[in-house]
N, C-alpha and C positions, 0 to 999 in steps of 0.2 A: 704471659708468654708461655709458650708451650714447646718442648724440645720431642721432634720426631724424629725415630731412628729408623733407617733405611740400611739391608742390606746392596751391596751393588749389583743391579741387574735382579732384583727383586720387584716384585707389586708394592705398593705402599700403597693401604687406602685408612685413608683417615676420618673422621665422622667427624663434624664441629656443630655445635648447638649456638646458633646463633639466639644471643637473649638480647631483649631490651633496657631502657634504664632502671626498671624495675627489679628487673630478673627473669622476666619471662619471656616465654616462648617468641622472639619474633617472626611475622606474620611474611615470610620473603615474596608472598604475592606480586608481581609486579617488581619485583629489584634483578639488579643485576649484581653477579654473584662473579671473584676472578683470584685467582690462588697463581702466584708467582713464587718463582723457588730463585735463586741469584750467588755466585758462588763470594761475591762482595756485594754488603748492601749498596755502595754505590755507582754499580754496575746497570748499566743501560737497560730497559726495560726490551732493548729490539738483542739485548747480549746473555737476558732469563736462560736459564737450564732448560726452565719447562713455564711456559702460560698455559692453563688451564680457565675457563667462564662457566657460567650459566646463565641462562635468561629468560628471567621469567616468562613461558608461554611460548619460548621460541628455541633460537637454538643451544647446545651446550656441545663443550668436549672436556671430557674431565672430571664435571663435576656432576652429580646427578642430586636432586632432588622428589622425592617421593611424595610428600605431603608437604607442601608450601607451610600451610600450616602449624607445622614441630619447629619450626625454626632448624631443622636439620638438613644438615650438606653433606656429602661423600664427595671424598676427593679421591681420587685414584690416577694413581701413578704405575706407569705398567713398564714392564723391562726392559723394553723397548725405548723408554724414555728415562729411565735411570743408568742404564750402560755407561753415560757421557761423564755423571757425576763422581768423583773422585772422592778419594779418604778422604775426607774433613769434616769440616763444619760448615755449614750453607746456611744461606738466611732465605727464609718466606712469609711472607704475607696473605693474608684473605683481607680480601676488601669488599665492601657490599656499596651498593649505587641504589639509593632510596628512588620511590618515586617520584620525589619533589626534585631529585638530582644531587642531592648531599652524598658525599662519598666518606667510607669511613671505614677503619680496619678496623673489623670483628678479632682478629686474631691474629698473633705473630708470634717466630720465635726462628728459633736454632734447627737444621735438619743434617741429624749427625750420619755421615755418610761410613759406615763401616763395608770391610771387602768381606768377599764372599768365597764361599769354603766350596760349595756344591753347585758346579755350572750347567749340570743337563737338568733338562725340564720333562725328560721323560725315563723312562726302565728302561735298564740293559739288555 
């Protein structure tokens, strides 16, 4: 599990290294990649904060991928989609969708929603 802190109304971009049972690098060629944030875990998947995907070879919002190959993901979260999120504690998941169609959470945790001190994005 991994605990991300976000301030509100910030970027949040987080990098996940997807490994195998081994420990190495998995190969996301062909999967399909999808990071859900939820302010209860048993809250609706259509009631998410934010759905973010990837797809292998096609399309994404969200998530990018540079070399299939590292097993590496970027998730990015932009201000615009964290504004809604409140002081607390929020729960996310990454889940990856193999090419046989096995689905499986690579990664979860806590995304601690802290308020924010500085609201312009640009100089006085």
């Amino acid at each position: 599990m991994t605990t991300l802190i976000l301030h509100q109304s910030d970027d949040l971009i987080y990098t996940a290294t997807v490994l195998d049972e081994n420990g190495d690098a998995y190969d996301l060629t062909g999967v399909t990649l999808w990071f859900t944030a939820k302010r209860r875990r048993f809250d609706a998947d259509a009631d998410a904060l934010v759905e973010l995907y990837w797809v292998s070879g096609g399309s994404s919002a969200g998530i990018s991928v540079d070399d299939a190959t590292t097993g590496e993901a970027v998730i990015r979260l932009t201000p615009s989609q964290t504004e809604d999120f409140v002081q607390a504690a929020h729960y996310w998941d990454l889940q990856l969708s193999d090419t046989a169609g096995v689905v499986r959470t690579v990664d979860s945790g806590v995304l601690v929603v802290q308020p924010g001190v500085t609201a312009r994005t640009t100089t006085p």
